[in-house]
C-alpha positions as CSV (number, residue, x, y, z in Angstrom):
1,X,14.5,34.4,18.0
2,X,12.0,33.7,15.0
3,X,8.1,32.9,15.7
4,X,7.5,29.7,14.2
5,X,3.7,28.9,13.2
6,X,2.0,25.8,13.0
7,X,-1.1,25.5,10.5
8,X,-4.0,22.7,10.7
9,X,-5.8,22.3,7.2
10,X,-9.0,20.1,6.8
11,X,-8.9,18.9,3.3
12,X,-12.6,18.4,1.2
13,X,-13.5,19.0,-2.4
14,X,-14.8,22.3,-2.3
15,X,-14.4,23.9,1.3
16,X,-11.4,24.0,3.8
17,X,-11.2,24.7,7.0
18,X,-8.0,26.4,8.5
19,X,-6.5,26.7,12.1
20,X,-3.3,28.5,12.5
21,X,-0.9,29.1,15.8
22,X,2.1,30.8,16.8
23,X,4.3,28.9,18.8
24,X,2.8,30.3,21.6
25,X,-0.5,28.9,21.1
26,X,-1.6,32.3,19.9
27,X,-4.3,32.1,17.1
28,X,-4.2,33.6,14.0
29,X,-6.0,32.0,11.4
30,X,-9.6,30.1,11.9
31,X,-11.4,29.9,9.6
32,X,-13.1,28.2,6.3
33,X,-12.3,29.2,2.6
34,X,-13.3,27.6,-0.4
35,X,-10.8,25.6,-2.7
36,X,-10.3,28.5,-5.4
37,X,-9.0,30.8,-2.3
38,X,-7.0,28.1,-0.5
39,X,-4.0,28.8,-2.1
40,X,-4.4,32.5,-1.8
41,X,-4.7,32.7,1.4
42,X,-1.9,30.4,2.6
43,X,0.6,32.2,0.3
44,X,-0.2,35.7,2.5
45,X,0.7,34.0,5.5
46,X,4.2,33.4,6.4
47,X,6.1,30.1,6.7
48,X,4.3,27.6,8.1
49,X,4.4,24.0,9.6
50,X,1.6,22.7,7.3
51,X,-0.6,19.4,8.9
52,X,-2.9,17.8,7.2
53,X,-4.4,13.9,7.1
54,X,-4.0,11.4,4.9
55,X,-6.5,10.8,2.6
56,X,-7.6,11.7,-1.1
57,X,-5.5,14.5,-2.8
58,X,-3.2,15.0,0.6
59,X,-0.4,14.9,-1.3
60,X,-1.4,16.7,-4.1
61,X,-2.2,19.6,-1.7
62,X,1.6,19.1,0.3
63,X,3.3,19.7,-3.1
64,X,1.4,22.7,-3.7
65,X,1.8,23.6,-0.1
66,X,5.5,23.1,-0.4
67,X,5.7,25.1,-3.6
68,X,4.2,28.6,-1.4
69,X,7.2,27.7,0.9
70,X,5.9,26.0,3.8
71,X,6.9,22.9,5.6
72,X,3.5,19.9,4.8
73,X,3.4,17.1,6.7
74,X,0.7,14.1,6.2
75,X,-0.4,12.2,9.3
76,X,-2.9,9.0,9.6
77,X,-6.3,10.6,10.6
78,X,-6.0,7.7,13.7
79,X,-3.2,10.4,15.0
80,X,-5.5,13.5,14.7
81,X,-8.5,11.9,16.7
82,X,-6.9,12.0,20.5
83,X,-6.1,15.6,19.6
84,X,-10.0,16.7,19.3
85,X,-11.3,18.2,22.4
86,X,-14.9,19.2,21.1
87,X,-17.8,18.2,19.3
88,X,-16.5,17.2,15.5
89,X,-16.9,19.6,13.0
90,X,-14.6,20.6,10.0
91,X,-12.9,23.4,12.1
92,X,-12.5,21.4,14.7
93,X,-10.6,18.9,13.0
94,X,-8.8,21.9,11.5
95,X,-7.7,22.7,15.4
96,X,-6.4,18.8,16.3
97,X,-4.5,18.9,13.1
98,X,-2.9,21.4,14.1
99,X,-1.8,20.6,17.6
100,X,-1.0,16.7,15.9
101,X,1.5,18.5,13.9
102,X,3.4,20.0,17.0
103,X,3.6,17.1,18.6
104,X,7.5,15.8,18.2
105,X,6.3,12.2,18.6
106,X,3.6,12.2,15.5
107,X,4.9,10.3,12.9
108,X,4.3,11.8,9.5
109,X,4.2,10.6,5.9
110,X,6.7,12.6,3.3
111,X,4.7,14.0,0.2
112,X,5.2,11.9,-2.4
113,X,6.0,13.1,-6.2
114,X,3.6,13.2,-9.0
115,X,5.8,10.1,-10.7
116,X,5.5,8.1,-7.8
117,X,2.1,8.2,-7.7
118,X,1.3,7.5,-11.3
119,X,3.6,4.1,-10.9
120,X,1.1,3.3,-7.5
121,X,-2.1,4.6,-9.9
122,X,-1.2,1.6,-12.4
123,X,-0.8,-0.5,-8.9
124,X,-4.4,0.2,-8.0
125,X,-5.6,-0.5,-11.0
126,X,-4.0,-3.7,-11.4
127,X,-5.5,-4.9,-8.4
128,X,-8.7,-3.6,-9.5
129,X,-9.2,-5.3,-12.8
130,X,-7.9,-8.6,-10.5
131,X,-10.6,-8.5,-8.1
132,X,-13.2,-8.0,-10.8
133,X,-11.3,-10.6,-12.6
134,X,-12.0,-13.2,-9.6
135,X,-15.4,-11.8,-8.9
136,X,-16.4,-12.8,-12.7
137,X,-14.9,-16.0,-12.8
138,X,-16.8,-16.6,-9.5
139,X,-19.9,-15.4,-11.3
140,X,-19.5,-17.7,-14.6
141,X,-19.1,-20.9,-12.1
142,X,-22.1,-20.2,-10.3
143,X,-23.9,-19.8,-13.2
144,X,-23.7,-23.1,-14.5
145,X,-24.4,-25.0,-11.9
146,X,-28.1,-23.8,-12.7
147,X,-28.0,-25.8,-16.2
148,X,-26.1,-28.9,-14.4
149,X,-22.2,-27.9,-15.3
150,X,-19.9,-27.9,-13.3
151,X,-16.5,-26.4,-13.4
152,X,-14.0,-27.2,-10.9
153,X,-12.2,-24.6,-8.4
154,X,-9.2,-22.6,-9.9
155,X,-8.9,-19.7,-13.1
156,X,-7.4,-22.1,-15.0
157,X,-9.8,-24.7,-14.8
158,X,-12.5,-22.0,-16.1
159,X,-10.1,-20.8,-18.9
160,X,-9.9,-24.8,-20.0
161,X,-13.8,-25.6,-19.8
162,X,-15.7,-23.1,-20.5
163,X,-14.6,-22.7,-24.1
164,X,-15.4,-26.1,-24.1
165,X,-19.0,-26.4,-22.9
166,X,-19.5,-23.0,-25.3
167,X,-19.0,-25.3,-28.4
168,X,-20.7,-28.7,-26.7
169,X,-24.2,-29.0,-28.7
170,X,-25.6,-31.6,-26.5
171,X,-24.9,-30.5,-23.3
172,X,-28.5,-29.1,-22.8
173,X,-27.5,-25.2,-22.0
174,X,-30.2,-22.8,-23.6
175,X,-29.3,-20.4,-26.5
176,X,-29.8,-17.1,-23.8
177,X,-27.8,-18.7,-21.0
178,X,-24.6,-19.7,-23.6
179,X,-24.4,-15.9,-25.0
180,X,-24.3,-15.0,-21.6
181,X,-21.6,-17.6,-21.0
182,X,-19.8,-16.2,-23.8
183,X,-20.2,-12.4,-23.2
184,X,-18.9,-12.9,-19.7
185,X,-15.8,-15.1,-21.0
186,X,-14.8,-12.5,-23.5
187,X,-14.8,-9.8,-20.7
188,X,-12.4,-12.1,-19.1
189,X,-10.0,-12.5,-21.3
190,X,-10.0,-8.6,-22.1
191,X,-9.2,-8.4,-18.2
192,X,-6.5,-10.9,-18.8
193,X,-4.9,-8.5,-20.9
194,X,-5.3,-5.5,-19.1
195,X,-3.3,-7.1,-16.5
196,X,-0.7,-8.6,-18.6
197,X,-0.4,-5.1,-19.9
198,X,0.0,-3.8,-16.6
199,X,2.7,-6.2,-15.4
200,X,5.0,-4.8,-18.5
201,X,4.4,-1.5,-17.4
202,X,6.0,-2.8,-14.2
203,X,8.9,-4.3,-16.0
204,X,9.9,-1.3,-17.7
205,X,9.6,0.9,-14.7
206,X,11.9,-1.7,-13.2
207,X,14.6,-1.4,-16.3
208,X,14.3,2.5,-16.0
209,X,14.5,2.7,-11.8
210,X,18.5,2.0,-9.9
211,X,16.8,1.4,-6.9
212,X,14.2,-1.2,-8.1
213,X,16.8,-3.4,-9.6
214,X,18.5,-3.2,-6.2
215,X,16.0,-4.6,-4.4
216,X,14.9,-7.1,-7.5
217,X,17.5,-9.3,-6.5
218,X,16.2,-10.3,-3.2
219,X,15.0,-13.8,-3.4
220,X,10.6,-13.2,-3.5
221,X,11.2,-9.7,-5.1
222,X,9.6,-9.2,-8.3
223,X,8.9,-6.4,-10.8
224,X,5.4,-6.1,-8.8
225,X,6.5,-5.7,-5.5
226,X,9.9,-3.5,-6.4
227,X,8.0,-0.8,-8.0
228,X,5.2,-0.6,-5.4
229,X,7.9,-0.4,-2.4
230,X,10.0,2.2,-4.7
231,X,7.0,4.0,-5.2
232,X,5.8,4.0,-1.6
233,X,8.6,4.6,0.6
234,X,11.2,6.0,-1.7
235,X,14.6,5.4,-0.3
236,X,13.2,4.6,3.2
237,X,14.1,8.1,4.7
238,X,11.3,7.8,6.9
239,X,11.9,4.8,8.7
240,X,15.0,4.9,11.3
241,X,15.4,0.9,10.9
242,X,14.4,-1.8,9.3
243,X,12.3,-3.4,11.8
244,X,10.7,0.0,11.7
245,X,9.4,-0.9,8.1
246,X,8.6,-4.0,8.9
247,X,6.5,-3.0,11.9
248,X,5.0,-0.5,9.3
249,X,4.0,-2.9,7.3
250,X,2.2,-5.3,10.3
251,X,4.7,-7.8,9.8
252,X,5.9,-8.0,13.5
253,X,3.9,-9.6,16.4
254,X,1.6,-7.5,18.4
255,X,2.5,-6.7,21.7
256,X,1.1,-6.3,24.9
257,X,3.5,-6.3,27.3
258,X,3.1,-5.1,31.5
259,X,5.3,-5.4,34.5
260,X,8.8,-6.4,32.7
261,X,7.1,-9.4,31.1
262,X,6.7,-9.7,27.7
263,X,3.6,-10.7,25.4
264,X,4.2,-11.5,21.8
265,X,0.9,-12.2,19.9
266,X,0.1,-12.7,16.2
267,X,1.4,-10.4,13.2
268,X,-0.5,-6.9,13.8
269,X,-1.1,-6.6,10.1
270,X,-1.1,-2.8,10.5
271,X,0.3,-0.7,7.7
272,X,0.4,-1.2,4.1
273,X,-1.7,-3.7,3.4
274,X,-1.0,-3.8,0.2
275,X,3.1,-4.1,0.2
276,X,2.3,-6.8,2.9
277,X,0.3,-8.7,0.8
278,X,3.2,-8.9,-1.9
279,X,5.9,-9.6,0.3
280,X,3.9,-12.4,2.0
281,X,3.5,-14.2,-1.8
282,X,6.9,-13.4,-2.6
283,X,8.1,-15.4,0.0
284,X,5.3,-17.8,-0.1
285,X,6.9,-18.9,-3.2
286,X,10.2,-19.2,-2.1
287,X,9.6,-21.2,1.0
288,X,7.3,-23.7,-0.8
289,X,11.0,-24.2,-3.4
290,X,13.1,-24.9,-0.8
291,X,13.3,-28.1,-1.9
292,X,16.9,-29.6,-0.4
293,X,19.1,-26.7,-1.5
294,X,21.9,-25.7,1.1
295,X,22.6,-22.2,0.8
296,X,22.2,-19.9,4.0
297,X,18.8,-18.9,3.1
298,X,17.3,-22.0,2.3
299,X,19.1,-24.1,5.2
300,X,17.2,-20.8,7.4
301,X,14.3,-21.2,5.7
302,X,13.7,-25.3,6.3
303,X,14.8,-24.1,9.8
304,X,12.4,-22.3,10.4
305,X,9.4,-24.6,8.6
306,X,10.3,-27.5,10.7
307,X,10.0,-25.3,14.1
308,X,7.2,-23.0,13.4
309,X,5.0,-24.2,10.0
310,X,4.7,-22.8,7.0
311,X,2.3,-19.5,8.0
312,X,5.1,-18.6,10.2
313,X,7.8,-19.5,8.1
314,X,7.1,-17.2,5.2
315,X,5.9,-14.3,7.6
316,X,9.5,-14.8,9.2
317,X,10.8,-14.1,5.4
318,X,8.4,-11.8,4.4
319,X,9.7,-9.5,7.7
320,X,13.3,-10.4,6.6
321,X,13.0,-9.7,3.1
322,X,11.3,-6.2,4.4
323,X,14.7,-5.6,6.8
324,X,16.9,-6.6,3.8
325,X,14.9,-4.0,1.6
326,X,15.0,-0.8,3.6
327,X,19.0,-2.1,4.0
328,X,19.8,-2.0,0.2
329,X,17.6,1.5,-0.6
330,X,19.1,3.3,2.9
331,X,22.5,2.3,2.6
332,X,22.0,2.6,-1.2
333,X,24.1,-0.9,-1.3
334,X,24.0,-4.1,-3.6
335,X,22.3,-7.0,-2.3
336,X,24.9,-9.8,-1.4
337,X,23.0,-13.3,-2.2
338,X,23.0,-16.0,0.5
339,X,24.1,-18.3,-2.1
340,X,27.2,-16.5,-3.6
């Protein structure tokens, strides 16, 4: 019978730290080596069970892992913590990966290609240049109030005025305060393009991806939120259901059960908090349409409304549109419309 080995790596920028075990809990690697000897080292050590955390340049380092042979896997560092036993120090950590990776119950995260993570790179991005978008126009509006103008809630409203009060003479703002105005408008409308250019880049990913026009046919799907889940979970391999994907993303009630009773709370909103976000707007706009159509969906939808509200309404789709997702990319099947 073959000795299988289990390796703990505690990733950094410059130094690693290494722990590696026979599966007899026999030690034989611990130590640290800097990043131009990482490689060299694990490539003179034979096959491995490869843990390390999620964080910056984890998957990076599980393709290049994967490349000398050996089997990465990426786990949440909240998985690795009950596993320390002493004081924390980089070889330490290098020891409760280790033993995290043995454990049959740790879930772990598949290593994710170099494509994949370009298409979540534009993704970040995007909602970079949008929060600086909102933080501006927040800025611009609270200046103004300083010269007596005042613009009313809402990006379009700020778009409408404030070119406006920019050409308005009489409206008493000094000479300073209006090239301010101005230079701060302009850099809003070169964000606006940024993220216009951005969402075509998620359009043609879309054209070019099988999978993503799957999904895109799910009612509160768009280009946005196809490519991120594409990009993120692949085909779903990693999820044996999918209320498990849903319960990844935080879109089930948290529990908090004892003594054959049940406790259902509010949404645990663990997970991707990003993928949530979209699906919770996708279906945000499709329970505020409703309107009086009579297809399954819709009829489920106004169901649902009149019981529960609206915040629980579109959570309820989000979840569903979440289930019907893993579906179509597991089963690699074509969605089948409630209104066909």
């Amino acid at each position: 019978m073959s000795t299988q080995f289990f390796c703990g790596v505690d990733l950094a920028k410059h130094h690693f730290s290494l722990h590696a075990v026979d599966d007899h809990g026999k030690v034989i690697l611990h130590k640290s080596v800097s990043r131009a000897k990482l490689l060299a080292t694990l490539a003179n050590m034979p096959t491995m069970c490869i843990g390390i955390e999620a964080c910056s340049g984890a998957h990076y380092w599980g393709r290049e892992f994967n490349k000398l042979g050996h089997d990465t896997r990426i786990m949440a560092a909240k998985y690795v913590g009950p596993y320390r036993t002493k004081g924390k120090n980089d070889l330490n950590d290098a020891v409760a990966i280790c033993d995290a990776a043995q454990r049959p119950n740790s879930r772990f995260i598949p290593v994710k290609s170099p494509e994949r993570q370009a298409i979540l790179a534009i993704h970040r991005v995007r909602e970079h240049w949008v929060n600086e978008r909102t933080a501006l126009i927040n800025r611009i509006r609270a200046l103004l109030p300083e010269f007596g103008i005042i613009i009313p809630t809402g990006r379009a409203a700020v778009h409408r005025q404030v070119p406006l009060i920019l050409e308005a003479a009489e409206n008493g703002l000094p000479d300073i305060a209006r090239a301010v105005v101005a230079d701060c408008f302009d850099h809003l409308q070169t964000l606006n393009q940024r993220i216009a250019d951005t969402e075509q880049c998620f359009d043609m990913v879309t054209k070019a991806s099988p999978n993503a026009q799957r999904i895109l046919n799910v009612r509160g799907i768009g280009p946005q939120t196809a490519t991120a889940i594409i990009a993120t979970i692949g085909k779903g391999e990693q999820f044996d259901s999918g209320r498990d994907f849903a319960a990844w993303l935080g879109l089930v009630p948290k529990q908090y059960s004892t003594g054959g009773k049940p406790r259902l709370g509010r949404i645990s909103k663990r997970g991707d908090k990003y993928l949530r976000t979209l699906l919770v707007h996708g279906a945000g706009a499709v329970i505020t349409n409703l309107g009086d159509k009579q297809d399954r969906l819709s009829v489920w939808g106004r169901n649902v409304l009149e019981r529960r509200g609206m915040n629980r309404a579109i959570v309820a789709l989000a979840a569903k549109n979440a289930r019907i997702v893993w579906a179509l990319l597991h089963h690699q099947t074509d969605y089948q419309d409630y209104a066909a």
